[in-house]
C-alpha positions as CSV (number, residue, x, y, z in Angstrom):
1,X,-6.2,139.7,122.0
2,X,-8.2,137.7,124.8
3,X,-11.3,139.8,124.7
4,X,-14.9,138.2,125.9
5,X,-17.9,139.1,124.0
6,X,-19.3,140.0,127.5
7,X,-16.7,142.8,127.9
8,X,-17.7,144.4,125.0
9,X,-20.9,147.2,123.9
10,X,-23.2,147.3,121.2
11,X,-22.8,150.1,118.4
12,X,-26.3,151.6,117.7
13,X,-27.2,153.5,114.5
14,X,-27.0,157.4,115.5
15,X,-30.6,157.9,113.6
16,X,-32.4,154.6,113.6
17,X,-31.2,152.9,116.5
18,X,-29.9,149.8,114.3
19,X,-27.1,147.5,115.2
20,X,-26.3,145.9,111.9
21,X,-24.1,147.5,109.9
22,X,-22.5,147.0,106.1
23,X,-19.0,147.6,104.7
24,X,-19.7,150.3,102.3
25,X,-16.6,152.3,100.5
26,X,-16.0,155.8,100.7
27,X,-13.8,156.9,97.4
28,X,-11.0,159.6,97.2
29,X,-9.3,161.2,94.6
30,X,-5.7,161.4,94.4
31,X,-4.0,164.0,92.0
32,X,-1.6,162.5,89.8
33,X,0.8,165.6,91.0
34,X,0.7,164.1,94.1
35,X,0.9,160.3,93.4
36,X,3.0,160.9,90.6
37,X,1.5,158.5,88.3
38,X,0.2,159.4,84.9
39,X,-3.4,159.8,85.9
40,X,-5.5,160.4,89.0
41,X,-6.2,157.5,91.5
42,X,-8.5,156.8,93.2
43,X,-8.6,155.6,97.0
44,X,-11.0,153.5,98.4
45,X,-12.1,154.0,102.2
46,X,-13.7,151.1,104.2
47,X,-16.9,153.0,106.1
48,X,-19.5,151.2,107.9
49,X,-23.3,152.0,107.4
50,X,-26.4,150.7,109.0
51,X,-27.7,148.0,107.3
52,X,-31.5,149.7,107.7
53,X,-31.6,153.2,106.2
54,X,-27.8,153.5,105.6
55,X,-26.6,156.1,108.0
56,X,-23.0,156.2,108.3
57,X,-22.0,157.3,111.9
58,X,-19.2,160.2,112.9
59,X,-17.2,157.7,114.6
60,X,-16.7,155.1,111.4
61,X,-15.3,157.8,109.3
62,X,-11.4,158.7,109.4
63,X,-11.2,161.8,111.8
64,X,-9.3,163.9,109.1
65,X,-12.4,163.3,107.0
66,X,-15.0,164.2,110.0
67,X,-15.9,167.8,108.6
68,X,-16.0,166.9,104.9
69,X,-18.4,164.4,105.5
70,X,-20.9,166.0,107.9
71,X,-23.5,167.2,105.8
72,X,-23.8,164.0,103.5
73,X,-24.1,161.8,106.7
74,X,-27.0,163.8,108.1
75,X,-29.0,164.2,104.9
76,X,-29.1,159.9,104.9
């Protein structure tokens, strides 16, 4: 990918404004029905959250987990 820095825009916090951001890991729960292994598993999710009060915007969670997720990223 030849991108320039110059070509790109800055990703701002949706409550504080920040523009740092950490990995953080949002964890799911596989059924061992479903995975077929002798016990649950569990899956970890890569989300970013700002780096100053730890706000995890819409846009870095998976969109099929969007709705499930609303009310826990607004409370932060």
């Amino acid at each position: 990918m030849n991108l320039r820095l110059e070509d790109t825009t800055p990703i701002e916090c949706d409550k504080c404004k920040g523009q740092l951001f950490k990995e953080v890991t949002l964890i799911r729960k596989a059924s061992r029905f479903i995975t077929k292994m002798p016990q649950d598993s569990m899956v970890p999710i890569p989300v970013f959250a700002c780096h100053l009060c730890n706000h995890v915007n819409d846009e870095f969670l998976p969109p099929m987990l969007r709705s499930d997720y609303v009310e826990i990223v607004e409370e932060n």
